[in-house]
C-alpha positions as CSV (number, residue, x, y, z in Angstrom):
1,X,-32.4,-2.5,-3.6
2,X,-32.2,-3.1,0.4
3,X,-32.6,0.8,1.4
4,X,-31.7,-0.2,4.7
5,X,-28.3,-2.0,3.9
6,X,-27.2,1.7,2.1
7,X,-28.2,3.2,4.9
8,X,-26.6,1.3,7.8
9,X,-23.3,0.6,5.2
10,X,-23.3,4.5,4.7
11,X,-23.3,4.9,8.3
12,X,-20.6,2.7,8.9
13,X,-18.5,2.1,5.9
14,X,-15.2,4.5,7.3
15,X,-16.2,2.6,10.7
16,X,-12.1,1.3,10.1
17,X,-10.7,5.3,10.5
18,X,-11.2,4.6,14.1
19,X,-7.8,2.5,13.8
20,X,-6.3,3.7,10.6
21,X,-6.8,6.8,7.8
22,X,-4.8,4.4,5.7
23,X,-6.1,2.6,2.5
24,X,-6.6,-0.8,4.8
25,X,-9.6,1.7,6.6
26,X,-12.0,-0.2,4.6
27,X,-10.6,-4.3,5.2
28,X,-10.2,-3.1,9.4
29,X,-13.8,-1.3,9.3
30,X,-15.5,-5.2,7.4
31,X,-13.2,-6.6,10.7
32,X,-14.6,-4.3,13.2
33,X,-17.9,-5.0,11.6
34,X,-17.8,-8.7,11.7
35,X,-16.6,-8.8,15.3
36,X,-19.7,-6.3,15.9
37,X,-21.5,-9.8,15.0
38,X,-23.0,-7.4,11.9
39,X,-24.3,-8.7,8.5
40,X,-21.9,-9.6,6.3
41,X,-22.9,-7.8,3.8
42,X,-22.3,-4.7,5.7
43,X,-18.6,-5.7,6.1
44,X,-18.9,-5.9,2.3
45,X,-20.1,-2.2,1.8
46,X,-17.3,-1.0,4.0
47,X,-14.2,-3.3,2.2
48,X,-15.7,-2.5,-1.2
49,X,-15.9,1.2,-0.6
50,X,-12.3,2.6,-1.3
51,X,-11.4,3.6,-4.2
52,X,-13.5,2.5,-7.1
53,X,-13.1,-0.9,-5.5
54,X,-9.7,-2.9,-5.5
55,X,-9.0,-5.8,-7.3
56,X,-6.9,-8.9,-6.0
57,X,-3.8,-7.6,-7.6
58,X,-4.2,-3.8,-6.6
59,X,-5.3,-4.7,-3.1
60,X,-1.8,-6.9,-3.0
61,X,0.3,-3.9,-4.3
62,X,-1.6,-2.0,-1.5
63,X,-0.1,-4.5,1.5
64,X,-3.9,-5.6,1.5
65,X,-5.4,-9.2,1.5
66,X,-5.1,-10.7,-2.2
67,X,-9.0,-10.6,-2.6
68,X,-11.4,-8.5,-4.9
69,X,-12.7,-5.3,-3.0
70,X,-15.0,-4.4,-6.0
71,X,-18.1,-3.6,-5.3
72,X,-20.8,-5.8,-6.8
73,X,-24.0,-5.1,-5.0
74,X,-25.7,-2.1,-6.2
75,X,-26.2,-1.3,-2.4
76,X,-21.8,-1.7,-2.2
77,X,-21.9,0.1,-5.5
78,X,-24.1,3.3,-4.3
79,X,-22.3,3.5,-1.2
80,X,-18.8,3.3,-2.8
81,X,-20.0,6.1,-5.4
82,X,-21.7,8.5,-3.0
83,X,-18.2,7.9,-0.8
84,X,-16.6,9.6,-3.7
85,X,-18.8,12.6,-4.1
86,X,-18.0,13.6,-0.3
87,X,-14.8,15.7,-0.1
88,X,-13.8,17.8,3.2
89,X,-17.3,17.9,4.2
90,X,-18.6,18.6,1.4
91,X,-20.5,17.2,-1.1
92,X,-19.2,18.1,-4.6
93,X,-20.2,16.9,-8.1
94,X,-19.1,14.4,-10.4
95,X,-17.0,16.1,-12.5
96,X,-15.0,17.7,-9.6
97,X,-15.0,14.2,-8.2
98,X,-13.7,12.6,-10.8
99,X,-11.0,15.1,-11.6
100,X,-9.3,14.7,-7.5
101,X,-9.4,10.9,-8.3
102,X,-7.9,11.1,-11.0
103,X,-5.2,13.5,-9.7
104,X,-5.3,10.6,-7.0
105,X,-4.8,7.2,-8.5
106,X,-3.2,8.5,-11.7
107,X,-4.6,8.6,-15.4
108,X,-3.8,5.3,-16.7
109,X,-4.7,3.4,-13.6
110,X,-7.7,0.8,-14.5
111,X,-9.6,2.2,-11.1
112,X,-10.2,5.3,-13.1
113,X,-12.0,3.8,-15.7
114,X,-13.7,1.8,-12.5
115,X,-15.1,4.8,-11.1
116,X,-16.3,5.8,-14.5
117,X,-18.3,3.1,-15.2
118,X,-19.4,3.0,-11.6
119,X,-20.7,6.8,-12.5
120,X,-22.5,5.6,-15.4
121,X,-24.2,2.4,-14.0
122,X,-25.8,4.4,-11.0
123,X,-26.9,7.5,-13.3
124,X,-29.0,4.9,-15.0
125,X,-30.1,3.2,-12.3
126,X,-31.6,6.8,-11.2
127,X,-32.6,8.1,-13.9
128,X,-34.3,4.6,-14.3
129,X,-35.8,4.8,-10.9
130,X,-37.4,8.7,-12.1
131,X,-38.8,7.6,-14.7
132,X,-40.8,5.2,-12.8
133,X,-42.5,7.6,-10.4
């Protein structure tokens, strides 16, 4: 994992609520951040961050560019989940996460099971990373 990619993408992944508090914050920040002359892969942290990620189709029904905004990086992935677990200026668990997301995008919506699975893959990755210390 590129620490410093989490880091700098944590930083600057909302770098797009300058111009909008929209749903497109994420595709204007990876603009902003390209025309910064930034690694790409930081645009990518910040596009991939909303949500549990956007597919082509959702980011369509959204008015966005019809491209995946998944995250597929584990450094795109741990910046999209910690994104999640930050609400009001406060950092709040998973559970209570999950539950305002749901409440958000609506039960049946395939982002929720996203987000899920998102949850599940960096738990392991942590608890991996534990048990190695």
């Amino acid at each position: 994992m590129d620490v410093g990619l989490v880091e700098v993408g944590g930083l600057l992944h909302d770098m797009g609520r300058s111009r909008t508090h929209g749903i497109v914050h994420g595709v204007v920040g990876g603009e902003i951040i390209r025309q910064l002359g930034l690694p790409e892969a930081v645009a990518r942290v910040a596009e991939t961050h909303v949500g549990a990620g956007l597919t082509a189709e959702e980011a369509t029904g959204f008015g966005l560019p019809r491209r995946d905004f998944v995250p597929i990086t584990l450094e795109e992935k741990i910046v999209c989940y910690a994104d999640k677990l930050v609400s009001g200026g406060r950092v709040i668990g998973f559970d209570e996460a999950f539950k305002k997301f749901v409440e958000d995008v609506s039960v049946g919506s395939p982002a929720v099971a996203r987000l899920r699975e998102l949850h599940e893959e960096i738990s392991r990755v942590v608890d991996e990373g534990l048990r190695g210390i």
